[in-house]
C-alpha positions in Angstrom: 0.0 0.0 0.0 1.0 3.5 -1.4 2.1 5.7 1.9 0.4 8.9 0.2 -3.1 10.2 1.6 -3.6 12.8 -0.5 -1.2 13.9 -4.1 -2.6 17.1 -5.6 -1.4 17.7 -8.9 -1.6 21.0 -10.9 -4.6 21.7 -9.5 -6.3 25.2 -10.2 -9.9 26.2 -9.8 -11.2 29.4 -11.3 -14.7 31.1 -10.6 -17.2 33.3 -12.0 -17.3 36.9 -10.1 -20.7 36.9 -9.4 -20.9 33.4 -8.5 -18.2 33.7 -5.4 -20.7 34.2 -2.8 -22.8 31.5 -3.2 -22.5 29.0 -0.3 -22.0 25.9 -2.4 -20.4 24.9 -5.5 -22.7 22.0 -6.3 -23.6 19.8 -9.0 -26.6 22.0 -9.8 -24.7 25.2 -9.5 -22.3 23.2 -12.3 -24.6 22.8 -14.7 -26.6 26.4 -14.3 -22.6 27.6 -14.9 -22.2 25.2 -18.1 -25.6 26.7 -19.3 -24.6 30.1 -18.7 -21.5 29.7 -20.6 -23.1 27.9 -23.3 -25.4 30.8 -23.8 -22.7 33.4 -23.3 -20.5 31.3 -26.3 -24.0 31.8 -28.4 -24.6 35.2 -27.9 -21.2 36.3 -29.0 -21.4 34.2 -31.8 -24.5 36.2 -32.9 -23.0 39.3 -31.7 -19.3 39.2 -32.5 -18.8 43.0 -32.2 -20.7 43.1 -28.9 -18.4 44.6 -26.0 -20.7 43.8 -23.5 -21.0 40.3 -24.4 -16.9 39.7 -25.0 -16.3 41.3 -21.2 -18.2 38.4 -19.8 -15.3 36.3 -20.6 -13.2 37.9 -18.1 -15.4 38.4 -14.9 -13.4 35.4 -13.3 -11.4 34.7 -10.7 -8.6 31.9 -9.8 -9.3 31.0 -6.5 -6.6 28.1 -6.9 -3.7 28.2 -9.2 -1.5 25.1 -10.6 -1.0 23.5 -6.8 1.2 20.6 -6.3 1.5 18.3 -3.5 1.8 15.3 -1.4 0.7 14.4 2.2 1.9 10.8 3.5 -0.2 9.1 5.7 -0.5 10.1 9.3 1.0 13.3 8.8 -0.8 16.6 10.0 -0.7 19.7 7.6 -1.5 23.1 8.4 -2.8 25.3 5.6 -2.6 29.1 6.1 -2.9 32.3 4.3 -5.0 35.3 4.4 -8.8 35.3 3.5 -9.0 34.4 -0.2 -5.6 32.6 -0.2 -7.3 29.5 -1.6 -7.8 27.4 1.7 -11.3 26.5 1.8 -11.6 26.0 -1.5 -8.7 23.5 -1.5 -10.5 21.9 1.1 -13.8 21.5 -0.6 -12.2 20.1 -3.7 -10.6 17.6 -1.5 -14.1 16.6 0.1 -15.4 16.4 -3.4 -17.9 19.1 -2.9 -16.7 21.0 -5.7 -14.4 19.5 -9.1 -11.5 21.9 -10.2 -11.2 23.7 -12.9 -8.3 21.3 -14.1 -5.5 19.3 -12.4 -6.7 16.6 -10.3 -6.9 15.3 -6.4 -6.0 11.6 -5.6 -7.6 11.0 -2.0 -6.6 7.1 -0.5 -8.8 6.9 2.3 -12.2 7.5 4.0 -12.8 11.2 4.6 -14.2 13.2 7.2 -14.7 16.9 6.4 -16.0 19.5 9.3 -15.9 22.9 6.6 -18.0 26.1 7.2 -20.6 25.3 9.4 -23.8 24.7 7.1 -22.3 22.0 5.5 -22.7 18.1 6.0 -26.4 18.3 7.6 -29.7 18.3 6.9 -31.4 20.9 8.3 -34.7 19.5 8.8 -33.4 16.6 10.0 -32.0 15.8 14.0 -29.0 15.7 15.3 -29.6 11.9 15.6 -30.3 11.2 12.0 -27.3 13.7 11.0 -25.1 11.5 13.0 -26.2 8.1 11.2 -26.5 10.0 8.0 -23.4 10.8 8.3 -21.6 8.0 9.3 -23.9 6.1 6.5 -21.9 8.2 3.9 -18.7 7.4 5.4 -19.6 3.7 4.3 -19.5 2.5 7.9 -22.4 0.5 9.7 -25.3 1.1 12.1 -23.5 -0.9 14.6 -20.2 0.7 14.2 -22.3 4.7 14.5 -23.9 2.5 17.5 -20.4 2.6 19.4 -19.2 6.1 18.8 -22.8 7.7 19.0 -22.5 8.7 22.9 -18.9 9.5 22.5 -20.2 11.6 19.8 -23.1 13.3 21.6 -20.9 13.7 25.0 -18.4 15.5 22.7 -20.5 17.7 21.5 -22.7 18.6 24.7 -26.1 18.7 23.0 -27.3 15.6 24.8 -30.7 17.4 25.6 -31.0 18.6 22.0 -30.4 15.4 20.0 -33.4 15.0 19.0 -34.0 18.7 17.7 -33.9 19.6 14.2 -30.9 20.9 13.3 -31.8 23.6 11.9 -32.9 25.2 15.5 -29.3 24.6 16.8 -26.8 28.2 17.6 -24.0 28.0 15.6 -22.2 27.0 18.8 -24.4 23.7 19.2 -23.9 23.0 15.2 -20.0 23.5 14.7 -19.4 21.5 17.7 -21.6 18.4 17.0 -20.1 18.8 13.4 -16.6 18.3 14.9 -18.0 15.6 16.6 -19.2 14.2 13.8 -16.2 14.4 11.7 -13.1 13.4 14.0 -15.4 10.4 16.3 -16.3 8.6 13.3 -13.1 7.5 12.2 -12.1 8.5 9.0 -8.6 8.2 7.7 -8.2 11.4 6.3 -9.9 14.4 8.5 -9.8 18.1 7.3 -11.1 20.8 9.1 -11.4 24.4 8.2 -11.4 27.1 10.8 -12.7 25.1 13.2 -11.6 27.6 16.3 -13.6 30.7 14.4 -17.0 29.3 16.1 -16.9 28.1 19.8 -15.7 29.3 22.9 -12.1 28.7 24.5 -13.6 25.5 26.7 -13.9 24.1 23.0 -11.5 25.4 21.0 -8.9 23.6 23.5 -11.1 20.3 23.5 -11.1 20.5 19.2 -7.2 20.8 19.2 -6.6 17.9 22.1 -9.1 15.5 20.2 -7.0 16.6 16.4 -4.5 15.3 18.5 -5.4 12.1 19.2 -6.7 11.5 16.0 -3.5 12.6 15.0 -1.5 9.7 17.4 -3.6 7.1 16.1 -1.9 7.4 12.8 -4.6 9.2 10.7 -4.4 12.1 8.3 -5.2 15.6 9.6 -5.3 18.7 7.3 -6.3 22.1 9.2 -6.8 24.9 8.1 -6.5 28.1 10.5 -5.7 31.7 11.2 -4.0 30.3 14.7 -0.5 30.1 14.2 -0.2 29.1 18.1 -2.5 26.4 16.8 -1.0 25.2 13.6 2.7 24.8 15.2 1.7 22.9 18.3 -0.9 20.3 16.0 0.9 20.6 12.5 4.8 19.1 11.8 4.8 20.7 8.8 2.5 23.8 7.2 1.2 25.0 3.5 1.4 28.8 2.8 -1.1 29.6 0.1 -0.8 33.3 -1.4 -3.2 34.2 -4.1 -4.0 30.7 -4.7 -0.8 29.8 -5.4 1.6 27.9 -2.9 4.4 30.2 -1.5 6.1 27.7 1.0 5.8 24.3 2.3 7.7 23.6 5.0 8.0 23.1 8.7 5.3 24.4 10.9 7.6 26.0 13.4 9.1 28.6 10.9 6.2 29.6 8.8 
């Protein structure tokens, strides 16, 4: 067995201005961009001399730009930058929740993903069924959600709320039974993005001591945060993204 996680290869990822602040890049939002650009390719076709129409082509943006690199198993990766760097979109291409515009992403191993909180539940549905919807798309079974589920809940302190709709939860209550969620269920390859943003101190120390373990028991960690006191007491080794572009990879401690 290969000792690589993750190998990202020329990987870039370009968007459409007005499309950045939509929440998701999704399948649907995919094919209302290939339609759009269809009928932009049409239009100027009819219109050749059209200035309007031509301008279109340029209102984008390269949120990632020809990224290389490898993590080896068990290894724990900071990614940092300023806002717009790149990092959460790095780390929802790597969680498959949106394709690249070209190069590719080889992931070897079950993932567990805790991104911007409103991702990875249903709203409608309880923080019960979340947890074995969850762990259902993980691939694992109801016996083995069975064993982590009051680990889980304990975790995440929403043991009178389990049964509540999500969608009634503080973003408190969400981002930490999403954490929950993501690091108790045993993937091999967790990423988190900006995990300490939401949450008090009480649970930004608990999130960093349980990354921790996970990262002792061998498994993959890839964080993204603004925390530097953070990434160089979790993270050997830390990605500096600049305009979409890596800058430096290297060790944690002199980033």
């Amino acid at each position: 067995m290969s000792d690589i996680a993750i190998r990202v290869e020329h990987l870039s990822k370009r968007y459409r201005i007005g499309q950045l602040h939509r929440p998701h890049d999704t399948l649907r939002d995919s094919i209302a961009d290939f339609g759009l650009r269809i009928a932009d390719w049409l239009s100027r076709r009819a219109n050749p001399k059209s200035k309007i129409q031509n301008s279109k082509s340029d209102d984008t943006i390269w949120a990632l730009r020809d990224v290389s690199f490898e993590v080896k198993r068990g290894e724990v990766v900071g990614i940092i930058g300023r806002n717009g760097a790149g990092k959460s979109t790095l780390l929802k291409i790597l969680s498959r929740i949106t394709e690249p515009t070209s190069g590719r992403a080889e992931i070897h191993g079950r993932v567990g993903s805790l991104l911007e909180v409103g991702t990875g539940f249903h709203p409608e549905l309880t923080g019960r069924e979340n947890i074995y919807l969850n762990g259902a798309i993980l691939g694992m079974r109801k016996r083995e959600i069975d064993r982590k589920f009051d680990e889980i809940v304990a975790f995440a302190e929403i043991e009178k709320f389990i049964d509540t709709p999500v969608k009634r939860y503080s973003s408190g209550m969400y981002v930490r039974l999403a954490f929950a969620v993501a690091a108790h269920l045993e993937p091999e390859i967790l990423l988190v993005d900006e995990v300490l943003a939401v949450g008090d101190a009480a649970f930004q120390k608990k999130c960093l001591g349980k990354m921790g373990d996970v990262a002792k028991e061998g498994r993959t960690v890839l964080f993204v945060s603004h925390n530097m006191a953070a990434i160089t007491s979790l993270c050997q080794r830390a990605i500096w993204l600049e305009e979409g572009k890596i800058k430096e990879d290297g060790s944690a401690e002199h980033s």
